[in-house]
N, C-alpha and C positions, 0 to 999 in steps of 0.2 A: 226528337225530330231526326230523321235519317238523315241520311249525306245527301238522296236522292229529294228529299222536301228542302232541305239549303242549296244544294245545287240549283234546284227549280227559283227558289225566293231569289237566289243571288241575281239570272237571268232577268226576274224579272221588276228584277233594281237596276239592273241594268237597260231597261227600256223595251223589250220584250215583252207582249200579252203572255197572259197564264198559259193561252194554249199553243201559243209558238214555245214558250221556256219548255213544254211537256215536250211537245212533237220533236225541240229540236233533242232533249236529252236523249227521247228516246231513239235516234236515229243515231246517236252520239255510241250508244251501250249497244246495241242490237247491228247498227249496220244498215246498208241499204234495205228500202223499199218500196212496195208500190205502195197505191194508195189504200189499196183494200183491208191488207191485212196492217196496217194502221190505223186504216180505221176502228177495225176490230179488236185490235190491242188496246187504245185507247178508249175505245167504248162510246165509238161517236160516230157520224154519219162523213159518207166519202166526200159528200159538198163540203163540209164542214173543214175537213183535212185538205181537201183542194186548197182551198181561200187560207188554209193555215197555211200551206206549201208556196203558194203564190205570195203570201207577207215575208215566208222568209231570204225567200230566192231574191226579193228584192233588197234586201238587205244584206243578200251577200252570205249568208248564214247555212242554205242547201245549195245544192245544184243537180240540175234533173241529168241526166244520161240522154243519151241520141234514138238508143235502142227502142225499139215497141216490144210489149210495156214498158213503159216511161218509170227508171227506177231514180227515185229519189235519196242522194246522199247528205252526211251532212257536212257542212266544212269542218277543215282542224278547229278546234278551240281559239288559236291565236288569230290565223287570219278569221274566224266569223265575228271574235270581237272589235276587230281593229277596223272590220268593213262595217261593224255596226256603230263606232264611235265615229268612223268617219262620215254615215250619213245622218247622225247628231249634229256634226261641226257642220258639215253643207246645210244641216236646215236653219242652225242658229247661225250663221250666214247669211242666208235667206234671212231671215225675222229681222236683223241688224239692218238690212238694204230696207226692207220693209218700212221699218221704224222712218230711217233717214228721210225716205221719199216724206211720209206722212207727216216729219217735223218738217221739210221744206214747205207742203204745200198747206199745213197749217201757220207759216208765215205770211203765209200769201191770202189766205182767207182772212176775216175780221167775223171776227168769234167774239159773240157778247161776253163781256166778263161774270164770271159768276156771283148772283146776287144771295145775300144772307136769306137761307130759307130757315125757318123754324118747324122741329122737326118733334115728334114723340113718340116714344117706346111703353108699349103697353105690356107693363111686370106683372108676369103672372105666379112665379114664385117667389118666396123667399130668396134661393140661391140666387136667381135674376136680382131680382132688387141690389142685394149686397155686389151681385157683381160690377153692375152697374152705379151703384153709386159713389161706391168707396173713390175709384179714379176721379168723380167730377168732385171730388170734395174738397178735394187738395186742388183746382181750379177756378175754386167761386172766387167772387169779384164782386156781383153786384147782385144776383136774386136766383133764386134756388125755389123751384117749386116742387112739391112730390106728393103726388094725389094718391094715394095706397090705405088700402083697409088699416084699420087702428093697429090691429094684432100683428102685422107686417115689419111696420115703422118701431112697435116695442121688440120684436125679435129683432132687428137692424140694430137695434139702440147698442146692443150684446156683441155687435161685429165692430163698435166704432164710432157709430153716425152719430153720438153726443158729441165725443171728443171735438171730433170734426167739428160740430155746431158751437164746438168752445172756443176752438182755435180763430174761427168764425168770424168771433166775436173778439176776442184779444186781436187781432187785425184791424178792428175796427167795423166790423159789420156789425149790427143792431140786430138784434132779437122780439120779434115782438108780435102783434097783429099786423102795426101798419107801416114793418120792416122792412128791410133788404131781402133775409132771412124769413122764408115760411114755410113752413108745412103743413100741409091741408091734410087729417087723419077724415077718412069719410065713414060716418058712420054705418052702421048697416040699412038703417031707413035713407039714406040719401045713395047706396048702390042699387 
């Protein structure tokens, strides 16, 4: 990776689109310009480098010149970062008021409370299956249902999901047909 592809990433970890971290480095190495011949440098259209020039100007990051043609520079490095975290802080600012308003006036409403909805997830892999079940395993309590092809539930068996059905059972769950505990293997005539 060059300096110029980490210099680009670091931009835009720092909140910066791909083509504002491009536009501004290059104006950073190169020096002012207009819009054209950045356009052409980067290999993009002058709308395109406009609307990039206008996100950064608002953040503080270029600043256009008075003169016609309008040349575009780029800020120092310290002040375009400092003007880019400070309008970070004003917007997560903004979002905090935001929030406050919306817990106030969600005091004020009478919001049904959330009723128990019963939900299912249709496992179309192996890797799904284990991912999913392993966690609820270590949280049954009372009945455990798992509808999956026969050959599914014996690959799972290999991740775990006996133990589990032991531990299950040493708890005091029941193992059986007309258990706590079941699992429905379906076979190929009943998919």
């Amino acid at each position: 990776m060059t300096s110029d592809d980490e210099f680009t990433r670091r931009l835009i970890g720092f909140g910066l689109s791909e083509k504002e971290a491009l536009l501004y480095l290059h104006l950073l190495k190169y020096g002012p310009k207009t819009p054209s011949p950045l356009a052409k440098s980067l290999h993009t259209y002058r709308e395109d480098i406009h609307r990039t020039l206008t996100s950064l100007i608002e953040k503080g990051m270029v600043r256009p010149s008075l003169d016609a043609p309008t040349v575009y520079a780029a800020t120092d490095l310290d002040t375009a970062l400092a003007s880019a975290l400070q309008k970070q802080q004003s917007e997560l600012r903004e979002m905090e008021e935001r929030r406050r308003a919306l817990q106030e006036l969600s005091q004020q409403q009478r919001f049904r409370p959330p009723e128990e909805v019963s939900t299912f997830k249709i496992i179309k892999s192996i890797k799904e299956l284990i991912a999913v079940s392993m966690p609820l395993l270590d949280s049954l309590q009372e009945e455990w249902l798992v509808a999956a092809p026969a050959y599914l539930t014996v690959v799972a068996s290999l991740f775990g999901v006996n133990e589990a059905r032991m531990n299950l059972s040493s708890a005091g769950g029941r193992c059986g047909p007309s258990s706590t505990f079941r699992i429905k293997l379906l076979s190929r005539c009943e998919r």
